[in-house]
C-alpha positions in Angstrom: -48.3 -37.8 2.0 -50.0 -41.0 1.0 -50.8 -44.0 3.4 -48.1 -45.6 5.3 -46.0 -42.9 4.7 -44.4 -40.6 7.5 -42.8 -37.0 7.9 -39.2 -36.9 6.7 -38.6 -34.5 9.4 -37.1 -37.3 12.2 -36.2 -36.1 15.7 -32.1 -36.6 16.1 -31.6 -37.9 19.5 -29.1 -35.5 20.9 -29.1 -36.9 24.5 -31.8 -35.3 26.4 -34.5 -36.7 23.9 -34.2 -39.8 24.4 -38.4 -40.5 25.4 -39.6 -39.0 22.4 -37.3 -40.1 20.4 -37.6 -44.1 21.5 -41.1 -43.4 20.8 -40.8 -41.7 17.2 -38.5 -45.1 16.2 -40.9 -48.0 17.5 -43.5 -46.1 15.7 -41.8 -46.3 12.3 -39.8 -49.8 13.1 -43.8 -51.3 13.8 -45.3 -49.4 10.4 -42.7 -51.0 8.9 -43.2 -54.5 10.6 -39.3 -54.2 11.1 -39.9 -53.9 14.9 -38.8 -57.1 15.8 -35.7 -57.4 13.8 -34.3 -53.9 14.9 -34.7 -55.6 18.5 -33.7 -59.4 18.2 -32.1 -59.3 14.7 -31.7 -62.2 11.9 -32.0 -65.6 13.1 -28.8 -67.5 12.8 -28.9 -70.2 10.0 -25.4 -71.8 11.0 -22.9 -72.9 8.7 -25.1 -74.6 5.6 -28.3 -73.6 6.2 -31.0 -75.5 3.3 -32.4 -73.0 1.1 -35.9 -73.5 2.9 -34.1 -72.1 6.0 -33.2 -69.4 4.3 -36.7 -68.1 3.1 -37.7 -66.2 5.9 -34.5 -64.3 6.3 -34.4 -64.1 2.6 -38.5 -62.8 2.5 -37.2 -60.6 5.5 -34.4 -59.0 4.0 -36.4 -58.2 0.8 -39.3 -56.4 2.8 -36.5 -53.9 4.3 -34.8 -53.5 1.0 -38.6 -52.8 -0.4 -39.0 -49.6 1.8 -39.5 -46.1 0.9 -36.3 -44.2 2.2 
């Protein structure tokens, strides 16, 4: 496995897991710096957001898009 990269091998949560599990998914959501949008999500841009208040969500979007699966 190179750097960055983690075990494909994920725990399932099957109910009585739940501990581990949690654990296991805020380890890969931070590698990924996704942390924070799993939790909060996008920011609302309203109706007619200006492209410059779309960047972010745009920059943000691409990131997740970008990782291995």
């Amino acid at each position: 496995m190179g750097p960055g990269a983690f075990s494909t091998n994920l725990l399932v949560l099957d109910g009585k897991n739940w501990s581990r599990w949690c654990v296991q998914m805020k380890a890969i959501f931070g590698s990924q710096d996704v942390a924070k949008i799993v939790k909060e999500g996008f920011p609302a841009l309203g109706k007619s957001p200006t492209d410059e208040q779309k960047v972010p969500t745009n920059k943000t979007r691409r990131k997740i898009a970008e990782q291995p699966s």
